[in-house]
RODO-150801 format. One record per residue: residue number from 1; residue in one letter; x negated, y, z of N, C-alpha, C, CB in turn. Coordinates in steps of 0.2 Angstrom, whole numbers, m for minus. Glycine has a CB too. Layout:
<nodes>
 pos code neast nnorth   nup caeast canorth  caup ceast cnorth   cup cbeast cbnorth  cbup
 NUM    A     X      Y     Z      X       Y     Z     X      Y     Z      X       Y     Z
...
</nodes>
This chain:
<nodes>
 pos code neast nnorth   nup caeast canorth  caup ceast cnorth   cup cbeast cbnorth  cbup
   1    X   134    147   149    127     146   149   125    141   154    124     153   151
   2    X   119    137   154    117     131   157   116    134   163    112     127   154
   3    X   115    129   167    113     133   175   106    130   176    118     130   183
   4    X   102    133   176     95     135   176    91    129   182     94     145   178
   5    X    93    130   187     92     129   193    91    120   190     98     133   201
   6    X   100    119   192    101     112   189    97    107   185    106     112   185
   7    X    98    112   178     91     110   172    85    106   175     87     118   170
   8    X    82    112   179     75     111   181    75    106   187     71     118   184
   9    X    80    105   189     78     100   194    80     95   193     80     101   199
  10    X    85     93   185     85      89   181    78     86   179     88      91   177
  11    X    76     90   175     68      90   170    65     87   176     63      99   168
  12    X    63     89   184     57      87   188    57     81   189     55      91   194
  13    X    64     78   191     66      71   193    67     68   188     71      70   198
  14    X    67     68   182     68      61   176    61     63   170     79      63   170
  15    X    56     67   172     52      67   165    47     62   165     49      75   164
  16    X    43     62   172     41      55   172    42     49   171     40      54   176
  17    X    50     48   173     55      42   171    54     41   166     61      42   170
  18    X    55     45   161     58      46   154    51     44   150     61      55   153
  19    X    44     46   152     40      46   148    37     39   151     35      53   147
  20    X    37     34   153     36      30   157    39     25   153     38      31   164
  21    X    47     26   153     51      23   147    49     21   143     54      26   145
  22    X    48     29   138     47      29   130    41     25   130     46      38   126
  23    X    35     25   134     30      21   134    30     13   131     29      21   141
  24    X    36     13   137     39       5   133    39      4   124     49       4   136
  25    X    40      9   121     39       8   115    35      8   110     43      11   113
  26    X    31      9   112     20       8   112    18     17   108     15      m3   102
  27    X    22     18   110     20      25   110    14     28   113     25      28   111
  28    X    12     34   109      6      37   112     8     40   119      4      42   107
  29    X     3     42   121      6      47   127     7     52   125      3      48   134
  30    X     6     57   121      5      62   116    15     62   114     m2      60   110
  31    X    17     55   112     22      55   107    27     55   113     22      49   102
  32    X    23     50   118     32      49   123    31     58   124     31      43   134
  33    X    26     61   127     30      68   130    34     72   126     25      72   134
  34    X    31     71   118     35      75   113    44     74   111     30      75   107
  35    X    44     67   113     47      64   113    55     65   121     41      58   113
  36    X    51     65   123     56      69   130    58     75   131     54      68   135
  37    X    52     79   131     54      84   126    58     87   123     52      85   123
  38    X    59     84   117     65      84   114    70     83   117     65      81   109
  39    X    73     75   119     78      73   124    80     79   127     76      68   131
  40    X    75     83   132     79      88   136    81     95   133     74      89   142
  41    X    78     94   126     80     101   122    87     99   120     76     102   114
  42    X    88     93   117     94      92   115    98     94   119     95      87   113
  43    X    97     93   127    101      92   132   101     97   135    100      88   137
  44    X    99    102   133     98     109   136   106    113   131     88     111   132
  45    X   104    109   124    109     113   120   116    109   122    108     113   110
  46    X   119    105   123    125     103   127   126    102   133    127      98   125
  47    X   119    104   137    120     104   145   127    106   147    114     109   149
  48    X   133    112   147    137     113   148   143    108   147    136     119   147
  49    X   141    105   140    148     101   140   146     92   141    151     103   132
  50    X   144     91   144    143      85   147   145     83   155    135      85   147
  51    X   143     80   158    147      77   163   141     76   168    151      69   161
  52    X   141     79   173    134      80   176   134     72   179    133      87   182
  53    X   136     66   180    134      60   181   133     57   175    138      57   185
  54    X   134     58   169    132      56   163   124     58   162    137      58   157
  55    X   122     62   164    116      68   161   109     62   160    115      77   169
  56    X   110     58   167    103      53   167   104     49   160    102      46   174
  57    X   112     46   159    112      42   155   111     43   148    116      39   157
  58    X   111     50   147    112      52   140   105     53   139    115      58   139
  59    X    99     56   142     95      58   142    90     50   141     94      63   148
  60    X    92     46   144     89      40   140    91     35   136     88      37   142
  61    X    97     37   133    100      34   127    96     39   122    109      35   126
  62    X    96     44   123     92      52   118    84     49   114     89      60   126
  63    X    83     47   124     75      45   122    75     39   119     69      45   128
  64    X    78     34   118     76      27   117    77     30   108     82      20   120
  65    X    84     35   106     85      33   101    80     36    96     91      35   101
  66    X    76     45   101     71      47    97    64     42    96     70      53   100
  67    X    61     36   102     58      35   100    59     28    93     55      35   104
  68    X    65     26    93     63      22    88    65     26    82     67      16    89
  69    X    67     34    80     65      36    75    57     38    73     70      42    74
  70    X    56     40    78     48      42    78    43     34    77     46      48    88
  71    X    47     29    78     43      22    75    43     21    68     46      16    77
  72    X    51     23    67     53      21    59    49     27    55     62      22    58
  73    X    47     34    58     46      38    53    37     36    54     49      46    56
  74    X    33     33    59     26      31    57    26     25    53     22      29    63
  75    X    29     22    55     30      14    49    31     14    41     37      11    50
  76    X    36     22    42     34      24    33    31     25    29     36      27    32
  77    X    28     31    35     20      33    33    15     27    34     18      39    38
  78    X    16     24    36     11      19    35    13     15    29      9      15    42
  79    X    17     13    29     18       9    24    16     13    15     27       7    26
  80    X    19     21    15     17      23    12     9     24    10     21      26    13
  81    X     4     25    15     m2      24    15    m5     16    10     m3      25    22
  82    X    m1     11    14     m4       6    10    m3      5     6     m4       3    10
  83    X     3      6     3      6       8    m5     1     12    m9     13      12    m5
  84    X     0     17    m8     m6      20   m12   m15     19   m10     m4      29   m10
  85    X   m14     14    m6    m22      11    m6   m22      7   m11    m25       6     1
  86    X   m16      2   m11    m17      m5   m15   m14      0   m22    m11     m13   m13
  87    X   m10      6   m25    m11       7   m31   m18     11   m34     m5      10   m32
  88    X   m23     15   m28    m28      17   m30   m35     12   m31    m28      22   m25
  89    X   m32      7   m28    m38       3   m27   m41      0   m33    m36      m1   m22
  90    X   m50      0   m34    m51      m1   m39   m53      7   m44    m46      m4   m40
  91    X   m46     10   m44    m47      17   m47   m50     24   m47    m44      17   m47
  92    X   m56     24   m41    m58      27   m36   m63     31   m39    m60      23   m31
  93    X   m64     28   m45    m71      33   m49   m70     34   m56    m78      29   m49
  94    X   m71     39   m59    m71      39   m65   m74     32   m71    m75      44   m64
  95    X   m81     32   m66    m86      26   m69   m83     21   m71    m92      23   m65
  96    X   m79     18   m63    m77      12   m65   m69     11   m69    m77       9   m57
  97    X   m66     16   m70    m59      17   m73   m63     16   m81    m55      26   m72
  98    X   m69     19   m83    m71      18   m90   m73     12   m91    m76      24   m93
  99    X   m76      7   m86    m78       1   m85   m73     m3   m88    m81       0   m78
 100    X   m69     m1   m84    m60      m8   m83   m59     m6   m92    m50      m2   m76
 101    X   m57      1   m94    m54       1  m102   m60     m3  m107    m54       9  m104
 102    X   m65     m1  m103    m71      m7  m110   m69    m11  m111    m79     m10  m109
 103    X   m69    m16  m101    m67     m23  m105   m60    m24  m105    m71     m29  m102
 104    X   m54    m22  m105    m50     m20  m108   m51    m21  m116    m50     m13  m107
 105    X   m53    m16  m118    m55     m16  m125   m59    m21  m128    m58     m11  m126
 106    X   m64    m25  m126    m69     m28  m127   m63    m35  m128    m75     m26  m123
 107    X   m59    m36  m123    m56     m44  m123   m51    m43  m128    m53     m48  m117
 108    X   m47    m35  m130    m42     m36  m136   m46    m38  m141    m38     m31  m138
 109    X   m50    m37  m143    m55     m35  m150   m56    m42  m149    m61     m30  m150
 110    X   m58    m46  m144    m60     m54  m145   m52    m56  m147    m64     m58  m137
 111    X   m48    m57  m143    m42     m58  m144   m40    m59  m153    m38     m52  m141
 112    X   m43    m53  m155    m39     m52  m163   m43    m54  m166    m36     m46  m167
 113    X   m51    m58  m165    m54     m61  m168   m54    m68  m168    m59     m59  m167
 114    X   m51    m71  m162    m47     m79  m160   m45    m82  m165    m41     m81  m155
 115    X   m45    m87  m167    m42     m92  m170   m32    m92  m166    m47    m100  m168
 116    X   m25    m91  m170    m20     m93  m165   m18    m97  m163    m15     m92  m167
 117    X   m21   m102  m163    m19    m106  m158   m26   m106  m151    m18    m115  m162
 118    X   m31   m105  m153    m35    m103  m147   m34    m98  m144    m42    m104  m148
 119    X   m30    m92  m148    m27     m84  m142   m20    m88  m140    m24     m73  m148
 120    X   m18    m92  m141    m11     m92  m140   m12    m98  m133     m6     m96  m148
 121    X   m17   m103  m129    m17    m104  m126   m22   m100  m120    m17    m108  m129
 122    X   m26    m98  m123    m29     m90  m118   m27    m87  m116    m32     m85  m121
 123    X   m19    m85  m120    m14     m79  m116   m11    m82  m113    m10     m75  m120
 124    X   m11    m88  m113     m5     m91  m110    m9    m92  m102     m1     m99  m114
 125    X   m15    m94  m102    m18     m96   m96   m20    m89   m92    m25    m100   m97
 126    X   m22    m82   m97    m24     m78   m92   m19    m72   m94    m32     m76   m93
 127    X   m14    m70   m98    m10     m67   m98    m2    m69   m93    m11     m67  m104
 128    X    m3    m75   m96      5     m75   m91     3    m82   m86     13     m78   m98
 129    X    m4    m79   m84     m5     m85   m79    m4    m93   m78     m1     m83   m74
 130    X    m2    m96   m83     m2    m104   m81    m6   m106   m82      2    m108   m84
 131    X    m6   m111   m76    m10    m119   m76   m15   m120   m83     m4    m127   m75
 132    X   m19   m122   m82    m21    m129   m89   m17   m135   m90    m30    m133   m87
 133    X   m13   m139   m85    m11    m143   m86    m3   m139   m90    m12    m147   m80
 134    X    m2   m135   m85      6    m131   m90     6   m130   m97      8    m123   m88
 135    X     1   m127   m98     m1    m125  m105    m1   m130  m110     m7    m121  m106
 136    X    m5   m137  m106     m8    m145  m109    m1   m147  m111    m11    m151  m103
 137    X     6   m148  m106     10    m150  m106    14   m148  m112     11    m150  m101
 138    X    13   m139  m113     19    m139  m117    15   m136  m124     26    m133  m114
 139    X     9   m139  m127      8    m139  m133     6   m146  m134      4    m134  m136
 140    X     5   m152  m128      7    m158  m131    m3   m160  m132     13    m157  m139
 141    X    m7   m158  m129    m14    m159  m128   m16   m160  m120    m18    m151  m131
 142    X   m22   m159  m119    m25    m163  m113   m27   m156  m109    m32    m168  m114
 143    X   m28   m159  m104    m31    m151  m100   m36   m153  m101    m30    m148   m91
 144    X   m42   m154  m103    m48    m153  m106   m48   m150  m114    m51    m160  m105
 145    X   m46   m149  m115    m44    m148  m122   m43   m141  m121    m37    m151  m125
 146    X   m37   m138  m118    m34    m130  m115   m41   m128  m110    m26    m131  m109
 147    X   m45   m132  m107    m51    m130  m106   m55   m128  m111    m54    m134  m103
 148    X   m58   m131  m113    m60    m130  m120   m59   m124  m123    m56    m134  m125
 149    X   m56   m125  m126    m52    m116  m130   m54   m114  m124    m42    m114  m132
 150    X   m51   m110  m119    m53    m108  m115   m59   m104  m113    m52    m111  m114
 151    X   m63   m108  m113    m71    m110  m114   m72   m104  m119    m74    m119  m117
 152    X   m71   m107  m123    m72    m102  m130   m71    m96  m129    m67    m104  m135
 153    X   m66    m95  m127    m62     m88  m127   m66    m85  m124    m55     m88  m126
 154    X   m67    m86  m117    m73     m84  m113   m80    m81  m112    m73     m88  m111
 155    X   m83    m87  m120    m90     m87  m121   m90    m83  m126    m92     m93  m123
 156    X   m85    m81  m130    m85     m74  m136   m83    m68  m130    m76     m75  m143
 157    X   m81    m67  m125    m79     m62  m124   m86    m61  m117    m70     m62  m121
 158    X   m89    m64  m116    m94     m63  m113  m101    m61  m119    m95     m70  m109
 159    X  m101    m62  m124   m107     m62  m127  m106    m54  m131   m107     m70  m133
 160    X   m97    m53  m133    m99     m48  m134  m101    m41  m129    m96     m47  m138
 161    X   m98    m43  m123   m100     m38  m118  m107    m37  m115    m96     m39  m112
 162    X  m111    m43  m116   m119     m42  m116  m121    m40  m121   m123     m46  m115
 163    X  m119    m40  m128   m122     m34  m134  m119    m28  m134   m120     m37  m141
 164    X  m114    m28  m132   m113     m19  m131  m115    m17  m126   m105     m16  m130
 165    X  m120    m21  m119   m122     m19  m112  m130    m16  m119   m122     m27  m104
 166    X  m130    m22  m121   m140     m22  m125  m137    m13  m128   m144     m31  m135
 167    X  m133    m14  m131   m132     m10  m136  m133      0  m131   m122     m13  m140
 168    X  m130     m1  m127   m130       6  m122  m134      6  m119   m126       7  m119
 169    X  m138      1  m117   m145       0  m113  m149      4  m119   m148      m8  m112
 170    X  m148      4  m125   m155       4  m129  m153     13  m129   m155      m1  m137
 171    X  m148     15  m129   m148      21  m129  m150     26  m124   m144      21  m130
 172    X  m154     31  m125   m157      33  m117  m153     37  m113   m164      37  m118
 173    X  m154     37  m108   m150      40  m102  m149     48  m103   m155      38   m94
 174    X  m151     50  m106   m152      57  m109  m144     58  m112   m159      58  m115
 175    X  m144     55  m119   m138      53  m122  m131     51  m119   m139      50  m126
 176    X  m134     45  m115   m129      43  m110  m126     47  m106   m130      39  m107
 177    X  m128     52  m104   m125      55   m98  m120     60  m103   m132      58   m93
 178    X  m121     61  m108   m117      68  m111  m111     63  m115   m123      74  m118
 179    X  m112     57  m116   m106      53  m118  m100     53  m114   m108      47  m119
</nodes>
């Protein structure tokens, strides 16, 4: 059984130390003392089999080591936080989820109304992201040209999202709300 006395007079002379320490690791003050805390639990449970001139040194190998789990375990959580901002983000309402699928919907439907070579440069610029000049280069036209098209593709998919805006405007808010 640990010697009680020892313990405590351990604890009185290293806890200040110790949280002073952990400090160093931009910890809360909240965290260092939970933090040392522990240290002296642990040390509590092998206090008998230890070396009573080892006891300072363990007890701050203890704390350094907990606080850098107690960093790595906020870093997760945080990291995992921002992981689910940037996948929720955007997605936050109903309204705007049905907004996104319109036009969604609204640019496939233009899509399968295009000419293929004017969808085949559209997709290339806003689907798989290339340049005007990339797209120019590898069908052998001008980047004013891949503008162009472009243009186009743009000016149909805008014209019909302001006739389906007239189109649900005209319907009254009565109806709208039960849709």
């Amino acid at each position: 059984m640990a010697d009680n006395s020892g313990f405590e007079r351990l604890f009185r002379q290293h806890y200040t130390e110790l949280c002073i320490f952990a400090k160093r690791f931009a910890l809360s003050d909240e965290a260092c003392e939970d933090v040392v805390s522990d240290a002296f639990e642990d040390l509590w449970r092998s206090y008998d089999e230890l070396e009573p001139t080892a006891l300072r040194a363990y007890l701050f190998k203890n704390v350094r080591n907990k606080c850098i789990d107690y960093l790595r375990r906020v870093d997760t959580r945080r990291q995992h936080a921002e992981l689910y901002a940037r996948l929720t983000t955007g997605y936050d309402s109903a309204d705007h989820m049905a907004e996104e699928h319109e036009r969604e919907r609204i640019v496939a439907h233009v899509l399968s109304t295009l000419p293929d070579y004017t969808r085949k440069i559209f997709t290339a610029c806003y689907v798989d992201r290339k340049q005007y000049r990339e797209v120019a280069e590898q069908l052998n036209i001008s980047a004013s040209t891949v503008k162009k098209y472009v243009s186009k593709a743009l000016a149909q998919i805008a014209l019909l999202r302001k006739n389906n805006k007239k189109a649900e405007e005209s319907v009254p808010e009565k109806v709208r709300s039960t849709l």
